[in-house]
N, C-alpha and C positions, 0 to 999 in steps of 0.2 A: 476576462483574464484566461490566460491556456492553462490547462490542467497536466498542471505537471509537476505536484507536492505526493510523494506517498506517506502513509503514515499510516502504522500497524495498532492493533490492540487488543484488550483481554476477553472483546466480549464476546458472548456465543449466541447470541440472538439470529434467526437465520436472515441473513439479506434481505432485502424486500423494495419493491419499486419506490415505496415510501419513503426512504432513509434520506435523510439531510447528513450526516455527519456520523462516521467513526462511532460503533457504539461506544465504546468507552476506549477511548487514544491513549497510549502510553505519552507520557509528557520526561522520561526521564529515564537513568539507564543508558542513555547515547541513544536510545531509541526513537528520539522525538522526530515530527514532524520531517522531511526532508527534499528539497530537490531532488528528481530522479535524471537520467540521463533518458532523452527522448529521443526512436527514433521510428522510424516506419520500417517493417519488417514484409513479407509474404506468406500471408494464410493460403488463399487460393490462386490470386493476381497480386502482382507487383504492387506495392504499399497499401493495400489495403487492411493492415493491422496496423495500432499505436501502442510502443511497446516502449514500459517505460520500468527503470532496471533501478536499486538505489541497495547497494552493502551497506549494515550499518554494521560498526564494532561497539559490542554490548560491554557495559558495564556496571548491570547490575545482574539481576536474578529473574526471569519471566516465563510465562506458559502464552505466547502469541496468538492467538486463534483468530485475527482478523486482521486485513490489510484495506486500503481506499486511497483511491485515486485524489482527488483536489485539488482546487485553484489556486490555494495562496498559503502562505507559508503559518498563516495563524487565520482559525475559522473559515470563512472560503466557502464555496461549495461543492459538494460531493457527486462526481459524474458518478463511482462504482463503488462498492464495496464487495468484499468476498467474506465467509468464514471457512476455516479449516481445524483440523487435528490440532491440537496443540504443538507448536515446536519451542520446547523448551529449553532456555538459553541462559548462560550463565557468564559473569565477565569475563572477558578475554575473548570471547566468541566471534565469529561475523554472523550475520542474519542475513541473506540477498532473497531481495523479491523484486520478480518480474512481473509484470501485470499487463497483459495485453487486451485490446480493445478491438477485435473485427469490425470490419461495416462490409455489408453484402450489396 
């Protein structure tokens, strides 16, 4: 299946080639799981990056520290994961993450 679920979460474990899944996914908040809008963009040459973009509007209370790529809309497999700073969001909010993927 194409990889093209993002889905963000609390945890702060640093990425590692190892990762199967989201350390710990938000499930709730408007923040779950999501299709993202896929499309190919230019790193160096013309579509060699997969850039895939998804706003969520937040409806609860959260400190984000990780986002990931994935196949399917529930469990799936994880092409990427990232962690970050916390970005802390409160209802009413939007969250947008973009996530892109070079290949050389």
């Amino acid at each position: 299946a194409a990889f093209t679920y993002l889905g963000v979460g609390i945890g702060t474990t640093a990425a590692a080639v190892g990762n199967t899944t989201i350390e710990t996914e938000i499930t709730d908040s408007g923040l779950e799981r999501a299709a993202a809008t896929c499309t190919r963009v230019q790193t160096t040459v013309a579509n060699d990056t997969a850039q895939l973009d998804k706003t969520w509007t937040v409806t609860g209370t959260k400190a984000v520290t990780e986002c990931g790529i994935l196949n399917a809309a529930a469990v799936g497999t994880l092409l990427g994961r990232q962690v970050f700073t916390a970005v802390n969001v409160v209802s009413g909010d939007s969250l947008q993450i973009i996530y892109k993927v070079a290949c050389s």
